[in-house]
C-alpha positions as CSV (number, residue, x, y, z in Angstrom):
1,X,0.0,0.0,0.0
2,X,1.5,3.3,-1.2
3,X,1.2,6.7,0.3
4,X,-1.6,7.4,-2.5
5,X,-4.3,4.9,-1.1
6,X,-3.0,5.3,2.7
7,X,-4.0,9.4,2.2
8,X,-7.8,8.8,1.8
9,X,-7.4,6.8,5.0
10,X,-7.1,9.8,7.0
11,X,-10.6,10.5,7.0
12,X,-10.9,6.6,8.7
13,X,-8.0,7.5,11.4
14,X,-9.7,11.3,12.1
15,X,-13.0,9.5,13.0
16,X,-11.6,7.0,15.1
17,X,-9.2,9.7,17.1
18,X,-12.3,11.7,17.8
19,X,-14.3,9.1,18.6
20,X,-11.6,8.3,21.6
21,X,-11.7,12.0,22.7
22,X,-15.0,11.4,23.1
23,X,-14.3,8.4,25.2
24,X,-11.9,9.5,27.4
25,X,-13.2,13.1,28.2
26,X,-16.7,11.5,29.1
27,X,-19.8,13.7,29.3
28,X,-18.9,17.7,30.0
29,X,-21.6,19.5,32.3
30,X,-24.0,21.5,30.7
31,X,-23.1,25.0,30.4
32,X,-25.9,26.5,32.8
33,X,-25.0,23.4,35.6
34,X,-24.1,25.0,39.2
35,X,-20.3,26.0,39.2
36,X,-19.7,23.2,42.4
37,X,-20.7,20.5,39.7
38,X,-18.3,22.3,37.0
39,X,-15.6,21.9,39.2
40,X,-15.7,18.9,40.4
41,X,-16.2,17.1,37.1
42,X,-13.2,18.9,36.1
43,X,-10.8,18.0,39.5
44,X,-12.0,14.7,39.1
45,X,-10.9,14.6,35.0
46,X,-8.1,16.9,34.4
47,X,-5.8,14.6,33.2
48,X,-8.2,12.7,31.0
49,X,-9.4,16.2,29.3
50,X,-6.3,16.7,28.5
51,X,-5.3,13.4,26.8
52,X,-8.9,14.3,25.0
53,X,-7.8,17.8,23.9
54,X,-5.0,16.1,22.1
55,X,-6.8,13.0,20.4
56,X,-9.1,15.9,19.3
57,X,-6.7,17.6,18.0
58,X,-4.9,14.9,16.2
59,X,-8.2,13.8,14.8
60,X,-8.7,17.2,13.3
61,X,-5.1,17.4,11.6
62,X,-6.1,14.0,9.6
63,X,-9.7,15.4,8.6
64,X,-7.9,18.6,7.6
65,X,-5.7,16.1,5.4
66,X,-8.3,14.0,4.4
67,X,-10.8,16.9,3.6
68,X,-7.4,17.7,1.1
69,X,-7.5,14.3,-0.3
70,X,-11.5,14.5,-1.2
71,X,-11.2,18.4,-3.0
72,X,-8.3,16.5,-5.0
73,X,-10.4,14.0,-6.1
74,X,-13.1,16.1,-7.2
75,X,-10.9,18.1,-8.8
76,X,-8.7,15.7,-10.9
77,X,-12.2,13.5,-11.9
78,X,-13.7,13.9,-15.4
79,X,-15.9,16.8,-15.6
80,X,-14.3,18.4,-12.2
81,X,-16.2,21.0,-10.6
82,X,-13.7,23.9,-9.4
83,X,-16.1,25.7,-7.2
84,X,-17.3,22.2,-4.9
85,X,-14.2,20.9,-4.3
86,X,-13.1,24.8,-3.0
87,X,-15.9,24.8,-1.2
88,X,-15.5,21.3,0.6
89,X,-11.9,22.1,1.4
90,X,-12.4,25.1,2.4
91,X,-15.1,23.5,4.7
92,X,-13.1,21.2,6.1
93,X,-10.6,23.9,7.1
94,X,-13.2,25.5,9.0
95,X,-14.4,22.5,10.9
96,X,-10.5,21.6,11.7
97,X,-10.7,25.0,13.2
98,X,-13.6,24.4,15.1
99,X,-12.6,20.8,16.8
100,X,-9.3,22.7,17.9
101,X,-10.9,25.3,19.6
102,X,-12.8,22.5,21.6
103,X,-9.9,20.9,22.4
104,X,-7.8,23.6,23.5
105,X,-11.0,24.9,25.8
106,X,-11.0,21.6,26.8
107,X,-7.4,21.2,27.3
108,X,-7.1,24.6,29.3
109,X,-10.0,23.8,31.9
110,X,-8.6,20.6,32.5
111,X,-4.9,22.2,33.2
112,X,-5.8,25.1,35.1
113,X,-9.1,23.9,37.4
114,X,-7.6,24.7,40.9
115,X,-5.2,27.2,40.1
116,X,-7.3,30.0,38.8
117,X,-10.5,31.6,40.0
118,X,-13.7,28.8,40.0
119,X,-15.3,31.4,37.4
120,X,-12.5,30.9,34.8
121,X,-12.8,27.1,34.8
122,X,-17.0,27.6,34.8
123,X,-16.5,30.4,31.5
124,X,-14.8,27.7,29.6
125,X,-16.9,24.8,30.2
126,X,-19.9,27.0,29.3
127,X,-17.6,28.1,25.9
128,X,-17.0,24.3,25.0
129,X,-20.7,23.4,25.7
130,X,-22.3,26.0,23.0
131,X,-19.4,27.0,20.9
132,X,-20.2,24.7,18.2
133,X,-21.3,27.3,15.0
134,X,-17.6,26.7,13.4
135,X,-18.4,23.0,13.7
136,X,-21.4,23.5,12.6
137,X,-20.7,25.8,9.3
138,X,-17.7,23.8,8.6
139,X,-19.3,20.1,9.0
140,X,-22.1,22.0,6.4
141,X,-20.1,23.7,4.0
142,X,-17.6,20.1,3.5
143,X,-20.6,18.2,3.0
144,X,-22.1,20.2,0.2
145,X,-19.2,20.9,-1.3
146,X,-18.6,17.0,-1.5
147,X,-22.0,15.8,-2.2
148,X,-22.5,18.6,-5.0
149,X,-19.1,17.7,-6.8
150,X,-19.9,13.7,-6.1
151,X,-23.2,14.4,-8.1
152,X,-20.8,16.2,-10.9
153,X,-18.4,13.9,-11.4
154,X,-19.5,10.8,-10.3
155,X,-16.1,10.2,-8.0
156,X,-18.3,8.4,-4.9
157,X,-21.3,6.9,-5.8
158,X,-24.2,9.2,-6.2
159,X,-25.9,8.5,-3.4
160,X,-23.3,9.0,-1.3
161,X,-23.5,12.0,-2.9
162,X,-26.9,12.7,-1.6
163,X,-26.0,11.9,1.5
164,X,-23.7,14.2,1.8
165,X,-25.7,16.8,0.5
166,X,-29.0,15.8,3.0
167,X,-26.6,15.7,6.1
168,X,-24.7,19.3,4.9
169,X,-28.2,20.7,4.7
170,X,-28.7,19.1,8.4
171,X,-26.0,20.4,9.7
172,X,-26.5,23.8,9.7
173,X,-30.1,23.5,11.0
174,X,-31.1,23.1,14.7
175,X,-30.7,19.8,14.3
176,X,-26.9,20.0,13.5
177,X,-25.4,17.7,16.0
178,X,-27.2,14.4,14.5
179,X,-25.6,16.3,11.1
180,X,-22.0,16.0,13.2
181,X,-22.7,12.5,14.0
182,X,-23.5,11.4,10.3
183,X,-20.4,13.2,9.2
184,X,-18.8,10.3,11.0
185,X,-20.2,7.8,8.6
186,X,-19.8,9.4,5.7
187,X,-16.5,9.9,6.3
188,X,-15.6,6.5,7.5
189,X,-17.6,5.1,3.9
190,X,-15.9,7.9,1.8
191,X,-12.6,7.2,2.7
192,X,-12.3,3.5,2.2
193,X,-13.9,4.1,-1.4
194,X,-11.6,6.7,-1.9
195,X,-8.7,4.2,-1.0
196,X,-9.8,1.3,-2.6
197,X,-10.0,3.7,-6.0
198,X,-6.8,5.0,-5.2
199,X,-6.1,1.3,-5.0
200,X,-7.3,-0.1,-8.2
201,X,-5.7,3.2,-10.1
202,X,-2.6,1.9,-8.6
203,X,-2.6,-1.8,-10.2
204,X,-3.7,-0.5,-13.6
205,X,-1.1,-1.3,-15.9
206,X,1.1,1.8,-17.2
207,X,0.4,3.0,-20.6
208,X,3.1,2.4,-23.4
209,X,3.7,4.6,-25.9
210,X,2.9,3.9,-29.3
211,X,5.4,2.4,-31.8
């Protein structure tokens, strides 16, 4: 396996590192809880928040790369569509964004609960509770971008390209979190396709010139 089919892979290691944030930071309180439950949760998790804030982290740097690897795609496939695959990058750039901001807020509360004022560590917890719009916009804008330039080109099955477009549209509604969570799958489906083409593309025989 060559670097080629390995890069579509990213999307498959960016789920699975986020999912583990997920799993070791456990359930934050809700932004509005009383400030003795913020703290404690905190106290009681610092270390583990902070091994979360870096999984997130991580997991965002290979979405950034795989959200690379899907523009690329669209754009190098017959019939390419310039505009979707700029506007699925650049969506995935903005949702990057967004998962590091949760993870540095996450990060931070978890390193300074009990040596700043109680207020500080309650401000941040209520910031990474309801600071989800950049998500939000970028989970949306990749999605479109995708599914539009899948239903272009035909470079994921088309209804994969529908998908993508149904759960961008999702996304940025009030609903957007179930949006977040189908991002997941997509990605996950997306990126084995992607590698298994990459794959096939790979055996092909060279062409010879002719005599």
């Amino acid at each position: 396996m060559n670097a080629k089919q390995l890069a579509p892979l990213s999307g498959v290691l960016a789920v699975l590192l986020i999912i583990a944030a997920f799993a070791v930071g456990g359930e934050t309180p809700e932004a509005n809880d009383p400030l003795s439950e913020v703290i404690s949760y905190y106290s009681d998790h610092d270390a583990d928040l902070q091994i979360s804030g870096g999984l997130l982290g991580l997991g965002a740097f290979f979405f950034l790369l795989f959200s690379t690897t899907v523009a690329g795609a669209l754009r190098r496939a017959p019939g390419a569509s310039k505009g979707a695959a700029a506007f699925s990058f650049a969506g995935g750039i903005v949702f990057a964004v967004g998962a590091t901001i949760f993870a540095g807020l996450g990060f931070t509360a978890g390193d300074v609960v009990g040596d700043v004022d109680p207020a500080v560590v309650q401000a941040l917890n209520a910031l990474g509770a309801d600071m989800f719009f950049t998500v939000a916009v970028g989970t949306g804008a990749f999605l479109l971008g995708a599914g539009v330039g899948t239903l272009k080109t035909g470079v994921l099955p088309r209804w994969l390209g529908w998908a993508a477009v149904v759960i961008g549209v999702i996304a940025i509604t009030p609903a957007g979190f179930f949006g977040f969570l189908a991002l997941g799958v997509w990605t996950l489906v997306a990126s084995v396709m992607l590698a298994m083409q990459s794959g096939r593309e790979s055996d092909a025989p060279p062409l010879t010139e002719a005599r």
